[in-house]
C-alpha positions, -999 to 999 in steps of 0.1 A, spaced: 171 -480 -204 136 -488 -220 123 -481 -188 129 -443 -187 109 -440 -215 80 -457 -193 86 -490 -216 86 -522 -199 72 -549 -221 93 -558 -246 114 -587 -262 149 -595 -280 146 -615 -314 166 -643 -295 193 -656 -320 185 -631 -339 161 -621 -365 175 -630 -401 207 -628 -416 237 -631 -394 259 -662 -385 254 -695 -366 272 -691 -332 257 -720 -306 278 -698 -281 265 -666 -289 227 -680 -293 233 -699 -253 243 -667 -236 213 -649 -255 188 -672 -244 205 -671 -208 199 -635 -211 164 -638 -222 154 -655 -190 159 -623 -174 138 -603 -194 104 -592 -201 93 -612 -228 109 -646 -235 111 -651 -271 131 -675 -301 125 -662 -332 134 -659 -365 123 -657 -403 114 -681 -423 152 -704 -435 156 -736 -432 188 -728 -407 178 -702 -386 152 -725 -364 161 -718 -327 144 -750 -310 176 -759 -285 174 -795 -306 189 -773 -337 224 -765 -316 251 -788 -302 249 -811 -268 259 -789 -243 240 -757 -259 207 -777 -265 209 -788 -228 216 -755 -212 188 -738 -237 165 -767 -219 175 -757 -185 170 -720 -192 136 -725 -206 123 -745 -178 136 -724 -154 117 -695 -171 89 -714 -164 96 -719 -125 99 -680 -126 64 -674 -135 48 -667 -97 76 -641 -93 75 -631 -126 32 -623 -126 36 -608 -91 64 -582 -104 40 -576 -133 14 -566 -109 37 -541 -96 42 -527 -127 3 -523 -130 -4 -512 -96 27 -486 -92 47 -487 -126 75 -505 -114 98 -516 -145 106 -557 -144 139 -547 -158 153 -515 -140 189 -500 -144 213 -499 -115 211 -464 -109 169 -465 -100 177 -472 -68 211 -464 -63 221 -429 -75 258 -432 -74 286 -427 -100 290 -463 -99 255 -472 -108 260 -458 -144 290 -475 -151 275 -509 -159 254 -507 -179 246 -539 -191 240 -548 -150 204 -545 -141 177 -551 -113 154 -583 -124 125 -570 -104 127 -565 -64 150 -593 -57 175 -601 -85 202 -581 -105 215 -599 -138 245 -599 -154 244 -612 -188 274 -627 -200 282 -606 -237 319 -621 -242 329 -653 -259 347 -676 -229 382 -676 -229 402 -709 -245 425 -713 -216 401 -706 -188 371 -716 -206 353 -689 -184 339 -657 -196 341 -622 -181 313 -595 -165 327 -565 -149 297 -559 -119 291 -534 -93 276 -543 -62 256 -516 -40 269 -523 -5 252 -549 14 257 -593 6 245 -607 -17 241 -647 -30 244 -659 -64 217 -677 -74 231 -702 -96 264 -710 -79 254 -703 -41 285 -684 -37 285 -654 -12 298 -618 -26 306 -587 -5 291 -560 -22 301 -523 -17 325 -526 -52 334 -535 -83 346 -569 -91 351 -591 -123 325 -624 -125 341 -652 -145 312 -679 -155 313 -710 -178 289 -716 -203 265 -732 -181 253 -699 -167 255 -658 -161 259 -644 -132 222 -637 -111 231 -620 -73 203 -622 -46 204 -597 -21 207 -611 11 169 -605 28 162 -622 -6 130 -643 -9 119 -662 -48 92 -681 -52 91 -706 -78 72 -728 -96 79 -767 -91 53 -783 -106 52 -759 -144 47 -772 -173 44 -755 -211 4 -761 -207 4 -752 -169 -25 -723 -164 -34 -725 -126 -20 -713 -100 10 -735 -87 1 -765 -63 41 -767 -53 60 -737 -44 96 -737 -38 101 -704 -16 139 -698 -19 150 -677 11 185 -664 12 201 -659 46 217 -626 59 194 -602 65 154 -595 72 134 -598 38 97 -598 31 79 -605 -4 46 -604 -11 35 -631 -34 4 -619 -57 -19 -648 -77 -54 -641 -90 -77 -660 -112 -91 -628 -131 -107 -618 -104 -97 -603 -67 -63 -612 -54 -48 -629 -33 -16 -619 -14 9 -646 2 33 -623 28 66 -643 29 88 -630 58 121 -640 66 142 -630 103 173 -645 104 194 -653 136 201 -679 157 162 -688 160 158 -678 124 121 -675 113 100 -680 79 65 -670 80 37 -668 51 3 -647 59 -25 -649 37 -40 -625 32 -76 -621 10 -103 -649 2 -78 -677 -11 -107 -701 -16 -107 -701 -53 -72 -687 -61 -48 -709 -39 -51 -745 -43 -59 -764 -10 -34 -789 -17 -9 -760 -17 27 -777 -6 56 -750 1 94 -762 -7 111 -741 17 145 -739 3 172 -716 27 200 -704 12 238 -694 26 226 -714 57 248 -733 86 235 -768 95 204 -763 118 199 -781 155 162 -781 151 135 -775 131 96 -764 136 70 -760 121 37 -745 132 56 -752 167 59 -791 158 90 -807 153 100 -812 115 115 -834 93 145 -810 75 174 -820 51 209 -804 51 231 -797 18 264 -793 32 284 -784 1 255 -760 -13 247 -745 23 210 -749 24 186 -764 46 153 -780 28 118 -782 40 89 -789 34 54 -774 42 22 -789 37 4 -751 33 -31 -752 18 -46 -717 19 -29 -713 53 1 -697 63 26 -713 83 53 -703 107 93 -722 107 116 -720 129 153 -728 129 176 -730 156 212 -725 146 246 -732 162 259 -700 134 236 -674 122 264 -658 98 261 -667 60 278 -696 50 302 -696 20 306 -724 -1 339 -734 1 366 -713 -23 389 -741 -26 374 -768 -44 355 -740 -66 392 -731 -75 399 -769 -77 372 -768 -103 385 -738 -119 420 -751 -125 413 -787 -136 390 -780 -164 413 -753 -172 434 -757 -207 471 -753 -190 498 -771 -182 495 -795 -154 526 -780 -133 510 -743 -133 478 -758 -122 494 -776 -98 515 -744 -84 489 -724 -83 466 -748 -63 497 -754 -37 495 -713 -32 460 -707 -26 448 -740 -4 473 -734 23 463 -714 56 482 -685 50 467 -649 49 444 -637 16 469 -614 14 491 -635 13 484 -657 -12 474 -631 -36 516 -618 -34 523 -654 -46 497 -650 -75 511 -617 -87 546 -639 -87 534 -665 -111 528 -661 -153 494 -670 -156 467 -666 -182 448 -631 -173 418 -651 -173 425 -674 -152 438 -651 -126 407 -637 -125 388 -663 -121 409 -676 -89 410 -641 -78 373 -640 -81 367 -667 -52 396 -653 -30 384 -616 -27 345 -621 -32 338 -625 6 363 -608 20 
């Protein structure tokens, strides 16, 4: 809500100021949620325990703190071109919900928020449950689909719904249309403008971005535009003098999200070399770019979105989840078989589970349907 007030640069204390507790959960969720927010920042006063480097925390926190950092990092080409737009039409990084939805719904989550043009975050505020060892975010989704970004799973939207994560992330939705470019090549020291892009593209509907990058003087605007179908189509314009702003070495990592394997692939009308991910649904490849644009094609046997598949996600669900082995197994023998959704969930309603755990397998039945 800082940005009805017109303020959109700002920062938590992450971890926390001074005083407090140690919680290496609480302190992982916070820097997940500080991704996702204006100003990145660990901080603290000046005690001996209260440093927040991820080394200070245990394993599992100290790598996921890692992750989150560096993928901060990645962020930075969508994160100066939504900075523009707060510059050139005050356009909040951080909006609530209800900006561009004004519907009852919109107001009722209010920890739920647009991440820019492109992404709506979901921070995780709830300590994961012992027996599931998931935690919960109650989300609304406008209508339309929309792809998580973390997971690659695909979620009708149109609703309310409960989002169980682990620790290792929050939920981030990507509406379909979505495009994200990314840094690969960042480091802490990296100043320039990026000489590897991975353009993330996320299948389902048409979606443009324009891509802003300066070097303190006139811009430069890369127009990504994405047309899906059976020939789908990703194109990049230049537009502006990208001499001194875009390196010529420039190398584009087209990554396509929610995606069916492809028959063919072009680029610049020339046959191309393409890689499929068949559990994660997304065809890779790779653009040598410069300070040119570039047209791909993709022929497709299926143009729909494709889902990653709900069983084994509820495969993974159950077997790291602290129950007994015959539940697990009962409920795994109800929801892999071919019978209806319907179905399936009358069986559930049958059984004495955990409430977390139901939600979390109800989660994957009902998110695409």
């Amino acid at each position: 809500t800082a940005a009805n007030a017109g303020y959109t640069w700002w920062s938590h204390d992450i971890g926390g100021h001074m005083r407090g507790y140690r919680s290496d959960e609480l302190t992982q969720r916070w820097v997940q949620q500080g991704v996702f927010s204006p100003i990145m920042r660990l901080h603290s006063s000046n005690n001996e325990f209260l440093g927040k480097e991820p080394w200070n925390y245990n394993m599992a926190a100290e790598k996921n703190m890692t992750e989150f950092l560096q993928l901060r990092h990645k962020l930075l080409p969508y994160l100066y071109t939504m900075n523009y737009l707060t510059h050139r039409e005050g356009l909040p990084l951080v909006m609530p919900m209800y900006y561009t939805h004004d519907v009852p719904e919109a107001y009722e989550v209010p920890n739920q928020f647009w991440f820019g043009t492109q992404m709506i975050a979901c921070p995780i505020t709830k300590p994961v449950d012992s027996e599931s060892q998931m935690a919960p975010f109650q989300a609304w989704l406008p209508e339309g689909e929309y792809i998580d970004f973390f997971t690659g799973q695909l979620y009708r939207g149109g609703r309310k719904l409960t989002l169980m994560r682990t620790m290792e992330n929050m939920p981030v939705l990507v509406k379909a249309g979505g495009i994200l470019p990314l840094a690969e090549d960042f480091t802490t020291s990296h100043l320039h403008n990026s000489e590897k892009l991975q353009v993330q593209v996320f299948n389902g509907a048409e979606g443009s971005f324009d891509l802003y990058e300066d070097c303190g003087g006139e811009p430069v605007i890369t127009r990504f535009r994405f047309v899906p179908g059976k020939t789908a189509a990703v194109t990049a314009e230049v537009l502006g003098d990208a001499a001194d702003v875009i390196p010529e070495t420039r190398v584009c990592h087209l990554v396509l999200r929610g995606m069916h394997a492809p028959k063919s692939v072009l680029v610049n009308g020339e046959a191309a070399r393409w890689t499929y991910d068949a559990e994660a649904k997304e065809i890779h490849v790779t653009v040598a770019a410069g300070q040119q644009g570039f047209r791909v094609q993709i022929q497709l046997e299926d143009e729909t979105i494709a889902d990653r598949d709900r069983t084994a996600e509820i495969y993974r669900i159950l077997h790291r989840a602290q129950v007994e082995f015959e539940l697990k197994s009962e409920i795994f023998a109800a929801v892999s078989t071919d019978q209806s959704v319907q179905r399936k969930l009358g069986q559930l309603q049958e059984m004495e589970i955990p409430d977390s755990l139901r939600k979390a397998v109800l989660e994957q039945l009902l998110a695409s349907c």
